[in-house]
N, C-alpha and C positions, 0 to 999 in steps of 0.2 A: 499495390506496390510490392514488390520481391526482396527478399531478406535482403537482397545484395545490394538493391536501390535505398533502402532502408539504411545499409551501413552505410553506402557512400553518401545520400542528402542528410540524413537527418543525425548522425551520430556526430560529425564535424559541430554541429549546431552547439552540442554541449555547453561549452565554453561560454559561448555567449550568452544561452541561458543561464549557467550557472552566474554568472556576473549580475545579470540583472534581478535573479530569484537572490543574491546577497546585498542587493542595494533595496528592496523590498522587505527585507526579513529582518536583516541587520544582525544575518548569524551564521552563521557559516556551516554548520551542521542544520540547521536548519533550509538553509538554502542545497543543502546537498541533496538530502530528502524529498523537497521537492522537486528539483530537477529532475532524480531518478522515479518520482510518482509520473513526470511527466512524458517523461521517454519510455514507461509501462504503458501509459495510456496510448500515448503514439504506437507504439508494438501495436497494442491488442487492438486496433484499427486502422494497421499499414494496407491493408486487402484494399481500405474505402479511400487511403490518399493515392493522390493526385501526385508524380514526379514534379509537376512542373506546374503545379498549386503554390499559392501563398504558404507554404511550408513553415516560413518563420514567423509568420505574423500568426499564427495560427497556434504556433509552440508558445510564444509570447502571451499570446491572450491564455492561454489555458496557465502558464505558470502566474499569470494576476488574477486569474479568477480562482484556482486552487488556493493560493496567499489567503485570499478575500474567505473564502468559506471557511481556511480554516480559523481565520478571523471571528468569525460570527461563530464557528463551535465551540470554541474556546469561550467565549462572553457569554453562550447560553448554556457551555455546559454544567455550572457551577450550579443554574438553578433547577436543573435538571435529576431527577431522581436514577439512581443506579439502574440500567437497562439492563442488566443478569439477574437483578434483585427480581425485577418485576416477572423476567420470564420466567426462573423459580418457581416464586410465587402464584404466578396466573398459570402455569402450563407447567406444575410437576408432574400430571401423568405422562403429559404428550412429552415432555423430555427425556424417559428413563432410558430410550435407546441410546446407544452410547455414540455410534456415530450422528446421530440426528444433534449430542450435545456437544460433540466435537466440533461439526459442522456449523452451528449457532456461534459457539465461540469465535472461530475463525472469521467468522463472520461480523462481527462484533471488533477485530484488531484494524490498526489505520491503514490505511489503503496501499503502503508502500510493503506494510509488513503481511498483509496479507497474499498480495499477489505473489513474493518474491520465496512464502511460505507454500503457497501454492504449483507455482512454477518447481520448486527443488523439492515436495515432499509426494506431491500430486501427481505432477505432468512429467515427472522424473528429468525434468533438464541438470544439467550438469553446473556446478558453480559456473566455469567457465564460461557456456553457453549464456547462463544468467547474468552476469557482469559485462559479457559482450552487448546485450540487446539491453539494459538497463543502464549502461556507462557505468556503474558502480565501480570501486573497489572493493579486493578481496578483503578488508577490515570489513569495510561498510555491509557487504553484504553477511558475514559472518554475526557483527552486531545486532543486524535486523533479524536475522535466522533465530541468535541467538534471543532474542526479544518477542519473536513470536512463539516460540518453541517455550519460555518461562511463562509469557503470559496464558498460552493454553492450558499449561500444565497445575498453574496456579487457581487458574478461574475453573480448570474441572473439578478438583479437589475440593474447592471450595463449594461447587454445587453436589459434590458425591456427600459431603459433608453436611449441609442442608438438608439432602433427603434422607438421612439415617436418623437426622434428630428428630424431626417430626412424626 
C-alpha cells in the first residue's frame, strides 16, 4: 500500500478506532495512545496491506489485542523484577558502550514512545510528517517526545551511576 492509499483508507479509520480503544480502556488518553500504537503498526506494515483487505476489521482486532497485552503487562509487571537492574547487573561489561546503552534503553520504553522517538530522533521525520502518519496531535506528540527523551535520560544516568559505584 502507498503512503497516499495509506492516508486515504486507513487514516479516516481513526475516529472509529479511537471510539472503540475508549469504550475498552475507559480513558481517554489511554485510548489515544493506543490508537496512535495502532496507526504506528499500520504504517510500519502498509507495503504488506491490502487496499481492498479487511482494513478495519484488522485495525480492530489489533487495538483489542494491544488493550489485552497491555492488560496482562500490567498484572504481571508488578511481580516482575526491574529489567535495567538485571541488565546492569548481569551485562556491566557488555554495556559500557554508550550507544549499545542508549540503544537497550530505548529499547526498554512502550511502544508508542519508542517508535515516535525513533521516527523524529533517528529516521529524522519531521513533527509534521510524524503526526500525519500517526494521527497524533502536536500536544500528544511533544508529550510522548517529551517522555521518552526524560525517561532515556534518567535510566542512563542511572546506569552511569551504577557503574562508578562498584
Amino acid at each position: 500500500m502507498k503512503p497516499s492509499e495509506f492516508n486515504h483508507i486507513i487514516l479516516p479509520m481513526r475516529d472509529e478506532l479511537l471510539g472503540y480503544a475508549r469504550s475498552v480502556t475507559r480513558s481517554e488518553d489511554n485510548a489515544e495512545d493506543l490508537v496512535q500504537e495502532v496507526m504506528l503498526r499500520l504504517w510500519d506494515m502498509r507495503e504488506r496491506l491490502r487496499s481492498e483487505g479487511r482494513l478495519k476489521s484488522l485495525a480492530m482486532t489489533m487495538v483489542r489485542n494491544m488493550f489485552l497485552d497491555q492488560q496482562r503487562h500490567e498484572s504481571h509487571a508488578a511481580a516482575m523484577p526491574d529489567k535495567i537492574d538485571i541488565a546492569v547487573d548481569d551485562r556491566r561489561a557488555e554495556l559500557r558502550d554508550e550507544t549499545r546503552i542508549i540503544r537497550d534503553i530505548v529499547a526498554q520504553l512502550p511502544p508508542l514512545q519508542q517508535q515516535i522517538f525513533r521516527m523524529k530522533e533517528i529516521e529524522g521525520y519531521t513533527a509534521e510528517e510524524i503526526m500525519h502518519i500517526t494521527g497524533c496531535t502536536a500536544d500528544n506528540l511533544r508529550r510522548n517526545l517529551s517522555r521518552a527523551r526524560t525517561k532515556i535520560r534518567e535510566t542512563y544516568i542511572k546506569i552511569m551511576m551504577k557503574g562508578t559505584i562498584k
